[in-house]
N, C-alpha and C positions, 0 to 999 in steps of 0.2 A: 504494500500500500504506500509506500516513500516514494516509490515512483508515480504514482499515480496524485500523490500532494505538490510534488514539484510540478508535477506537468500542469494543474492547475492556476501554482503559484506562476507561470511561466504565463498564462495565458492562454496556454493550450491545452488540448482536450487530450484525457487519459484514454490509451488501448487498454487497457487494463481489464478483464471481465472476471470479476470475482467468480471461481464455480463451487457453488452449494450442494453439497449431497446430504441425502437423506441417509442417516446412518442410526444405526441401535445396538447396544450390547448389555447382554442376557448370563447373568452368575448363579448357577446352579452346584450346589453341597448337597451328595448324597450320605449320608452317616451308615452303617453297618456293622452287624454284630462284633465283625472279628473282620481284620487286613484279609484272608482269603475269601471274604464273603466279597470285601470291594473289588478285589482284583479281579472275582468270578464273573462280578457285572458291569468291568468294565467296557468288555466286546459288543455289550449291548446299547452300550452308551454310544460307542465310538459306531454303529451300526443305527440308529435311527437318530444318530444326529441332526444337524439341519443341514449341513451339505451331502449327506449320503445319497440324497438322487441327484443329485447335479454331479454327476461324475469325477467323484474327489481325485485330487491329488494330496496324498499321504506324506508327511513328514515328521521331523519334531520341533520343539521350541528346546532351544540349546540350554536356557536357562531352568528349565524342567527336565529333571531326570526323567528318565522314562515314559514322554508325555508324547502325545498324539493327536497332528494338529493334520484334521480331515479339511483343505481346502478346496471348496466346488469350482469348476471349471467354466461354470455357464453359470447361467443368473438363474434363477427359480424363474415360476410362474408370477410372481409378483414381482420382477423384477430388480431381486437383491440377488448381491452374492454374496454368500456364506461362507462364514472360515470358523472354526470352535479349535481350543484346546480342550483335550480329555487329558486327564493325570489323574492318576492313584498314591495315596499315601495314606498311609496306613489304613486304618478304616472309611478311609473317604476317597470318594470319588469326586472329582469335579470337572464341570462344565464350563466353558467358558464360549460364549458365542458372539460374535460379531457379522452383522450384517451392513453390508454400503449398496445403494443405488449402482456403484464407480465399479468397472472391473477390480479386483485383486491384483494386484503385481505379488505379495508374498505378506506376513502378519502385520499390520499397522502396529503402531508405537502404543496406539490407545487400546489394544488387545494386548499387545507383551506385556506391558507394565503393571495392567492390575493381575494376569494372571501369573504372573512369576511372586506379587504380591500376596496373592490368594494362597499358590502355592507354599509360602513361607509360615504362614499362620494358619495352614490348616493342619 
């Protein structure tokens, strides 16, 4: 936006086009009996997640041990695309989901951060 003040102060008119996306992210804590209960469900987590039809591409988040970030390849039916972190620790499973209007190039900063955070205190 500095560019776009000066070009002002200048007299001249800003190229500048702010682009707005519609975005939302979704924290889901599953608790279980015992660490093998969570680990049993967590295939099922990572399996109806919100990218599983959108033809994910499979990774992890480097700041999550053992974590499993399903991100969709194409947009849903309404238009978003989906990317979640799944992790297990100890008795917990978690969810972490992120959807944009905006294709994915690879995890936003605003999915790594609270879920490397979530991670830490669950």
């Amino acid at each position: 936006m500095a560019d776009a003040s000066r070009a002002r102060r200048r007299g001249g008119r800003s190229r500048l086009v702010p682009r707005f996306t519609d975005e939302s992210i979704e924290s889901t804590l599953l608790t279980f009996a015992t660490p093998a209960d969570a680990s049993a469900f967590e295939p099922t987590v990572v399996d109806t997640a919100g990218p599983a039809n959108l033809p994910p591409r499979r990774s992890t988040l480097a700041s999550i041990p053992g974590s499993i970030l399903p991100t969709g390849t194409i947009a849903g039916s309404d238009g978003f695309y989906v990317i979640d972190v799944v992790a297990v620790k100890g008795s917990t499973v978690m969810q972490i989901e992120y959807a944009n209007d905006a294709a994915l190039t690879g995890p936003p900063d605003i999915l790594i951060r609270p879920a490397s955070e979530q991670y830490a205190v669950a």
